[in-house]
Every structure is written in structure tokens, then in C-alpha cells.
Steps between C-alpha positions, in 0.01 A plus 500: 500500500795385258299288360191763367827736416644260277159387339392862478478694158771756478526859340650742744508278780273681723232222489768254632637741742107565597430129583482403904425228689343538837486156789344541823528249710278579820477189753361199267376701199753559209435804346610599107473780226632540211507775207608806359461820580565676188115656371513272139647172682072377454547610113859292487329191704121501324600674137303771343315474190809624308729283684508162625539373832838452644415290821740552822309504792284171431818314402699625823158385714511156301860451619464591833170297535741198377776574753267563810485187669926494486503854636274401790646214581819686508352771717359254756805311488765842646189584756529108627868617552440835661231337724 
């Protein structure tokens, strides 16, 4: 989540105060979402035909994507030591 906030285009803020980040984690399966819920974070993320694409959501999955196998192996690592 900080990272998509810092990345994020800013006007008023509400965009960045908008963005969430969602993990599930239900027996084996690893469950994540990510976006915004303010209705023109597509316009912000995509661009318009007046206005080009300010990507935040792609980035933030690109990053995570990169730092998955670290945050597993984390996770598996403090349920070894609960177990």
C-alpha cells in the first residue's frame, strides 16, 4: 500500500487516500487485491484521450510480483515457528 501511495498521481489526495490492498491467506492459497476505489482511479491508471496514462496499479502489481517469493518464504518461515 505505501508503495502505490507514493507512486500514485496526486491532486487532492483522494486517489492516494482511495488506494487498498486486500491479502487473504486461506489454508495454502495466498490471496491479493489491489486498487482504488475512487470512480476515475481507471481514467488515472489507463488515461483518457485528453490525458495520458498515469500507471499505479500495474507498477504496485509489478513490485509485489517481484517481492512474492521473499514474502512467502517469510510467511512459511513464522508458521514453521507457530507449528
Amino acid at each position: 500500500l505505501r508503495y502505490m501511495q507514493q507512486i500514485v498521481a496526486v491532486d487532492t489526495g483522494a486517489l492516494r487516500e482511495s488506494c487498498y490492498v486486500n491479502v487473504d491467506i486461506t489454508g495454502t492459497k495466498l490471496s491479493l487485491e489491489i486498487g482504488a476505489t475512487e470512480p476515475y482511479a481507471i481514467y488515472v491508471e489507463l488515461g483518457t484521450f485528453k490525458t495520458g496514462a498515469q500507471p499505479y496499479i500495474r507498477p504496485t502489481f509489478d513490485f509485489v510480483v517481484g517481492i512474492l517469493p521473499q514474502i512467502i518464504n517469510s510467511e512459511a518461515a513464522r508458521r514453521a515457528a507457530i507449528s
